[in-house]
C-alpha positions in Angstrom: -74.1 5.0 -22.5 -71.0 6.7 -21.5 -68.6 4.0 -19.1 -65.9 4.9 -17.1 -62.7 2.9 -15.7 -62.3 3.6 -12.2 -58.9 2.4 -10.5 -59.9 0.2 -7.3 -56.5 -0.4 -5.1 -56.5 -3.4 -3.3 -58.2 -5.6 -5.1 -56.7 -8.7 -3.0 -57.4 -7.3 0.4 -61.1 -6.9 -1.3 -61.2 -10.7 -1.6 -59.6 -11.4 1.3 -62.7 -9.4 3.2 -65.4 -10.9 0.8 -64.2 -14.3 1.6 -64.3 -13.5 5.6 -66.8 -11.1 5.4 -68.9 -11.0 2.3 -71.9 -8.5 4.2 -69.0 -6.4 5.1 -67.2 -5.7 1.6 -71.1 -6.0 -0.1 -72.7 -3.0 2.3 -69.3 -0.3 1.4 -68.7 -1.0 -2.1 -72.6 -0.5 -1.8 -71.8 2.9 -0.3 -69.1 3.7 -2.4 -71.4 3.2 -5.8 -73.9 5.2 -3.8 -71.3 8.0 -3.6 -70.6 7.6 -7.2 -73.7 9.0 -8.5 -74.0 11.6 -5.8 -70.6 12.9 -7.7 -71.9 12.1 -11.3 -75.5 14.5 -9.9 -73.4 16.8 -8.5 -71.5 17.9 -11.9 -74.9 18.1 -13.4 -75.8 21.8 -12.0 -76.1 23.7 -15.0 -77.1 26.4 -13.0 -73.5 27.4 -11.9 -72.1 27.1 -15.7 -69.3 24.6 -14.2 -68.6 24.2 -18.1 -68.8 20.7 -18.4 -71.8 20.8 -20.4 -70.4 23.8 -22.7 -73.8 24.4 -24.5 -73.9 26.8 -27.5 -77.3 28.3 -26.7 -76.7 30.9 -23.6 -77.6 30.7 -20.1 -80.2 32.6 -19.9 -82.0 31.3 -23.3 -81.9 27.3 -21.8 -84.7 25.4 -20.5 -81.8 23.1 -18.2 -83.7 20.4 -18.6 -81.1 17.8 -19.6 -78.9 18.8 -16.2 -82.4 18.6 -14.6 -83.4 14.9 -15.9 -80.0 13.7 -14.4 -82.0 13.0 -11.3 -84.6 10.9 -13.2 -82.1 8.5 -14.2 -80.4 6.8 -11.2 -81.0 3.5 -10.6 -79.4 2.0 -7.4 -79.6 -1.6 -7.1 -77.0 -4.4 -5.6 -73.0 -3.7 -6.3 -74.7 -1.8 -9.5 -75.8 1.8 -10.5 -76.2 4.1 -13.4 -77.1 7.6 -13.9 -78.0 9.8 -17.2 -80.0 12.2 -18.5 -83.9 11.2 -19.6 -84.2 14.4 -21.4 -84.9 12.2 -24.9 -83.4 15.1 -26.9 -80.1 14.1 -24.9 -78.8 11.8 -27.2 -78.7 14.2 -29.9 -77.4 17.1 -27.8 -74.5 14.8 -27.0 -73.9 13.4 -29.8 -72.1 17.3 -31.2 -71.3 17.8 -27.6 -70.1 15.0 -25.2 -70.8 16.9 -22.0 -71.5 13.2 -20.3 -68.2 12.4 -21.0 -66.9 15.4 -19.5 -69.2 15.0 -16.2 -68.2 11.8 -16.2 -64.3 12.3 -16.5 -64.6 15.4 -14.2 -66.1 13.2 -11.1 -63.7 10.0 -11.8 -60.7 11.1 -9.0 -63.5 11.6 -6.3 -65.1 8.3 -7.2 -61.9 6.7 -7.1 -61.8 8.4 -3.8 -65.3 6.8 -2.5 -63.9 3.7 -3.0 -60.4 3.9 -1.3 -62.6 5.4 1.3 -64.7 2.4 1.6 -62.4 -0.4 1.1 -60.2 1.0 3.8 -63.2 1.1 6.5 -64.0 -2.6 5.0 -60.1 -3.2 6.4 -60.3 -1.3 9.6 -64.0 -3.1 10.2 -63.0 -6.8 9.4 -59.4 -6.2 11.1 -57.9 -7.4 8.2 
């Protein structure tokens, strides 16, 4: 499992609205995680050769399978998420090639984004 650190500003004003408003800080980091994985699936189009999977085999000689399985392996529940590959060749791929790392790294400032995003309507919806 690849984990990323994601810089959340405001932590305070977070538990400032979770002690006034818990529903209201629950339902947008809710949103925000929900956004997360949208940006994760997003760099997983191998189609367009974004080269953050950076395969050896060529283009045209790939099944795109692991970019594909992506999509099979999101799981959404409560303040929680997680998204990777099913493919169960994918360990192995990545293990000479970290391209989860890579998707992962490449989507960080936009997820970091999500979250200002959400924390920020949290303030402007509690009046905090």
């Amino acid at each position: 499992m690849i984990e990323i650190d994601i810089d959340v500003y405001g932590l305070s004003k977070i538990e400032k609205i979770y002690r006034r408003a818990p529903e209201v800080i629950r339902r947008r980091l809710n949103n925000a995680i929900k956004m997360s994985v949208m940006e994760i699936l997003k760099r997983t189009d191998d189609g367009g050769d974004s080269g953050l999977f950076q395969f050896r085999t060529p283009r045209a000689s790939r099944t795109g399978y692991i970019a594909l399985s992506f999509r099979y392996g999101i799981t959404i529940s409560d303040l929680e998420a997680s998204i990777g590959p099913t493919a169960r060749y994918a360990p192995r791929v990545h293990r000479n090639n970290p391209f989860m790392k890579r998707i992962a790294e490449a989507a960080k400032p936009d997820i970091e984004k999500h979250f200002a995003d959400e924390v920020n309507k949290a303030i402007l919806e509690v009046g905090e």
